[in-house]
C-alpha positions in Angstrom: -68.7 194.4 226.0 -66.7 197.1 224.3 -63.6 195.3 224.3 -65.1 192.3 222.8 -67.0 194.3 220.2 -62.8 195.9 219.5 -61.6 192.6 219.0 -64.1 192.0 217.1 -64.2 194.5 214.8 -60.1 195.0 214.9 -59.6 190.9 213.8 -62.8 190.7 211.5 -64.4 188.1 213.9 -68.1 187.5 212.6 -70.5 188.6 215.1 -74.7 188.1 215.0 -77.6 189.6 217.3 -79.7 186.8 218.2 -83.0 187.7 220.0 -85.4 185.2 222.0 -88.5 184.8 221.6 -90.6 185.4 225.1 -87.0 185.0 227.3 -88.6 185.4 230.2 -91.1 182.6 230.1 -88.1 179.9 229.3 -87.3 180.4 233.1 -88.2 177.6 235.6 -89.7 178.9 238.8 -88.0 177.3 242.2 -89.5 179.5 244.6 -93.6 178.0 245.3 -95.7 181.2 243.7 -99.1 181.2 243.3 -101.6 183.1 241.2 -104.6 183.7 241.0 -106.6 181.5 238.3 -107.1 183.6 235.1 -110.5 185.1 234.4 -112.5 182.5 232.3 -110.2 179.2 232.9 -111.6 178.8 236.4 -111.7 175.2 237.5 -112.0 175.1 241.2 -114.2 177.0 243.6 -113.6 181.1 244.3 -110.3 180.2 246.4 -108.3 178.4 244.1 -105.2 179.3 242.8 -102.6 178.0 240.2 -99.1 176.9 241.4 -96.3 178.7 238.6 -93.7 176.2 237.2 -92.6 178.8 234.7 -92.0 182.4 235.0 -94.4 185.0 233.6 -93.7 188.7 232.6 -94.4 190.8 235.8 -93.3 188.2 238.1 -90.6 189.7 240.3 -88.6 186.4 239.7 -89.0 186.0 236.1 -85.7 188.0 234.8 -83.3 186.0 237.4 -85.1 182.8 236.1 -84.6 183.5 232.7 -80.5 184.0 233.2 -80.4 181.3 235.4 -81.7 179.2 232.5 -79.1 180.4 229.5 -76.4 180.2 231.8 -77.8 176.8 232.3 -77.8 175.7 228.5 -74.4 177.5 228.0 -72.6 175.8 231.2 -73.7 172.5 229.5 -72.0 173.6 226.0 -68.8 174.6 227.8 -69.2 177.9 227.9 -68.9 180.1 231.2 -69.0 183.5 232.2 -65.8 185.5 233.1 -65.7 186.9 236.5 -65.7 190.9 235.5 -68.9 190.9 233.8 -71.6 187.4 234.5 -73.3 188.6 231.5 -70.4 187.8 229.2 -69.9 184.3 228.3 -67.2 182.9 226.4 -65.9 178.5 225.1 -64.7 177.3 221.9 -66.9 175.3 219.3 -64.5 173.4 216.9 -61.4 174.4 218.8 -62.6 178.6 217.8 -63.2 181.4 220.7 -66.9 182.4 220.6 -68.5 185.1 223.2 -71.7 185.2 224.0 -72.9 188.5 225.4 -76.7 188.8 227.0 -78.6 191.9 227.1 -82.1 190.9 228.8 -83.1 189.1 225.9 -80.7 189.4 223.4 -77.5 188.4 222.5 -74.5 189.1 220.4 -72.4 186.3 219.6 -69.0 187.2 218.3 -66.4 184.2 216.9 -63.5 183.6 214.7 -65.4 182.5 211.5 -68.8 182.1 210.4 -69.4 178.6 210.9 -68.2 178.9 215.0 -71.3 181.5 215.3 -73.3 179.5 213.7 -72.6 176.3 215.6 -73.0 178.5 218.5 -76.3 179.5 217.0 -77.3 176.0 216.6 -76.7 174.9 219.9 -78.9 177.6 221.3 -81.7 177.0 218.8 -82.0 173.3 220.0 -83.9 174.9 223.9 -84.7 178.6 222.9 -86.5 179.8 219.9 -84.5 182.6 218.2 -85.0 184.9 216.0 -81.5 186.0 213.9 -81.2 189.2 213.5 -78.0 189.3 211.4 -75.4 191.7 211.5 -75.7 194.1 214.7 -76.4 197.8 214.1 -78.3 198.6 217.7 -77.2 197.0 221.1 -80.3 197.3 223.7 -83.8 196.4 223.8 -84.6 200.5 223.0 -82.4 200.2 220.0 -81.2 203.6 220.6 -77.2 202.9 221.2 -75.7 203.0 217.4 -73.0 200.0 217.4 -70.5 202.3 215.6 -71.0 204.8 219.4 -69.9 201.8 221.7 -66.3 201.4 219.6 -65.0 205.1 220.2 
């Protein structure tokens, strides 16, 4: 991450914090889980339950679901992970480098020019809803890690 976030600042790449909307429920469920029908939609009789297809916040599953999924949608745009860190993507869009780094739900996407990031954006937008968050300042979900702290 750090050495991504040099390059990036050392070659004036344009980078973008992208965060999405309810991650966690984007996640397909392939274990068979079942919960207990939610007070007030009761259809059935006192034992029925409701077979998950997607994941829900507090399911133990839920997290691996969700970066089973983005891998998923980046693997189909060319993009794959590099072996050090699985949470660091990286491909070309228009013959330009883009990296895609994933912190639980968010991501920083660091490219060449403008246009690459946004093409990367663009691709994204078409199975996640995001919500652009411009030009990092914070990295984590606590926003308490100053960007400027990660390049010393």
């Amino acid at each position: 991450m750090r050495a991504v976030l040099a390059a990036a600042a050392g070659d004036g790449w344009a980078l973008r914090q992208l965060d999405v909307e309810t991650a966690l429920l984007n996640g397909d469920v392939e274990e068979e889980v079942c919960a207990r029908e939610p007070t007030g939609y009761e259809r059935g009789g006192w034992c029925q339950v409701c077979r998950l297809l997607k994941a829900l916040y507090g399911l133990k599953h839920a997290s691996r679901a969700w970066y089973k999924k983005l891998t998923a949608v980046l693997r189909a745009t060319g993009m794959r992970a590099i072996d050090a860190d699985p949470c660091l993507s990286f491909g070309t869009f228009g013959g330009i480098l883009v990296f895609v780094l994933e912190y639980v739900d968010e991501l920083l996407v660091a490219g060449a020019s403008d246009k690459t990031v946004d093409m990367c954006k663009q691709v994204l937008t078409r199975t996640f809803t995001l919500r652009d968050m411009g030009v990092p300042k914070y990295v984590g979900t606590s926003c308490s890690t100053p960007l400027e702290t990660l390049l010393l």
